[in-house]
BAFI-519459 format. One line per field, with one value per residue (C-alpha): residue number from 1; residue in three letters; chain; z, x, y. Coordinates in steps of 0.05 Angstrom, whole numbers, plus 5000, padded with zeros to 4 digits. Last residue first. Example, Ala and Ser with C-alpha at 12.3 -4.5 7.8 and 13.67 -1.06 7.14 Angstrom:
<atoms>
resi	(2_1)
resn	(Ser_Ala)
chain	(A_A)
up	(5143_5156)
east	(5273_5246)
north	(4979_4910)
</atoms>
This chain:
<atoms>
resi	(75_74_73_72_71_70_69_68_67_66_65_64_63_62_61_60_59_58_57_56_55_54_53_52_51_50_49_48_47_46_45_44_43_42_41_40_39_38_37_36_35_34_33_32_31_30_29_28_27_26_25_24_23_22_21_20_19_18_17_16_15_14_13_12_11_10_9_8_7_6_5_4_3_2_1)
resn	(Unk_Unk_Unk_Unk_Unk_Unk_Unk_Unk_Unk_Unk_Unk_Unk_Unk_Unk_Unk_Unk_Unk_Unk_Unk_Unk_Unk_Unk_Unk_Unk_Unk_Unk_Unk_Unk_Unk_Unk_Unk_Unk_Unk_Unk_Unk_Unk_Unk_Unk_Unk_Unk_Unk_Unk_Unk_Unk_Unk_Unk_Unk_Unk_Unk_Unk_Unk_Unk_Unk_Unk_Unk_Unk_Unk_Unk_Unk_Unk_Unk_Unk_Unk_Unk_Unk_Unk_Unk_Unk_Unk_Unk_Unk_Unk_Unk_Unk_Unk)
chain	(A_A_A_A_A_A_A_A_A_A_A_A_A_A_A_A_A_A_A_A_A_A_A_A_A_A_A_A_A_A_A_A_A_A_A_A_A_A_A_A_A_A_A_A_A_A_A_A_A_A_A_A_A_A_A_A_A_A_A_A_A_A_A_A_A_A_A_A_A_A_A_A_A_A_A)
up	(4328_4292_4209_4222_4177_4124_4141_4068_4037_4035_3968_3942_3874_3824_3759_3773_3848_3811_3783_3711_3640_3607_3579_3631_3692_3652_3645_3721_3737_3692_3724_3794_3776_3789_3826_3830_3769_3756_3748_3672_3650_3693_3678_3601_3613_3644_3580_3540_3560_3569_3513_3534_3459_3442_3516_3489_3420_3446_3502_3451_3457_3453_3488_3536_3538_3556_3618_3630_3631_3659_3721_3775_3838_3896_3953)
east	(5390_5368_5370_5311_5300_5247_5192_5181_5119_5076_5067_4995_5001_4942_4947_4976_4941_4878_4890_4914_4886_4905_4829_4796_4842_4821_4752_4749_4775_4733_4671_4702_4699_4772_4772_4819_4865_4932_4973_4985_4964_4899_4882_4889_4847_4782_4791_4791_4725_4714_4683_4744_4764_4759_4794_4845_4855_4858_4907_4946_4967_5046_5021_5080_5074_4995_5020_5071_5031_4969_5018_4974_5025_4975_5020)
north	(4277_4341_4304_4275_4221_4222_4167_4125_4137_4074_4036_4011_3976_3987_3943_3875_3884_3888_3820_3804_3778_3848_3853_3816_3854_3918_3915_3896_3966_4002_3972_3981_4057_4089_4151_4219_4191_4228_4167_4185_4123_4130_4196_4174_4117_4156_4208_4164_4148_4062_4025_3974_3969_4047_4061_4010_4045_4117_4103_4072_3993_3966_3902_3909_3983_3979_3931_3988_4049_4008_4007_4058_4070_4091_4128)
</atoms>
């Protein structure tokens, strides 16, 4: 599972969706699907954008978590 965290670093800086994506000259529509972690692809372009304008790395901003193994409950 891909965990996106522009929700918080935009939080921090207490920035619109709008107002970044106007600062970035990125679509809104690009950061919205991002902030919402609903986000298909991310252009490299749009990712380095946002590690200049929030000062961080990639791995400050897209966090890669593996789904846990359910346990079976016929043991």
């Amino acid at each position: 599972m891909i965990k996106c965290h522009l929700s918080k670093l935009m939080g921090e800086e207490k920035l619109k969706i709008a107002d970044l994506a106007k600062a970035l000259k990125v679509n809104r529509s690009t950061i919205a699907s991002l902030y919402h972690e609903k986000a298909q692809l991310i252009n490299i372009d749009v990712l380095e954008k946002l590690c200049k304008h929030f000062n961080c790395t990639i791995s400050d901003l897209i966090e890669y978590r593996s789904k846990a193994k359910k346990k079976s409950k016929n043991k």
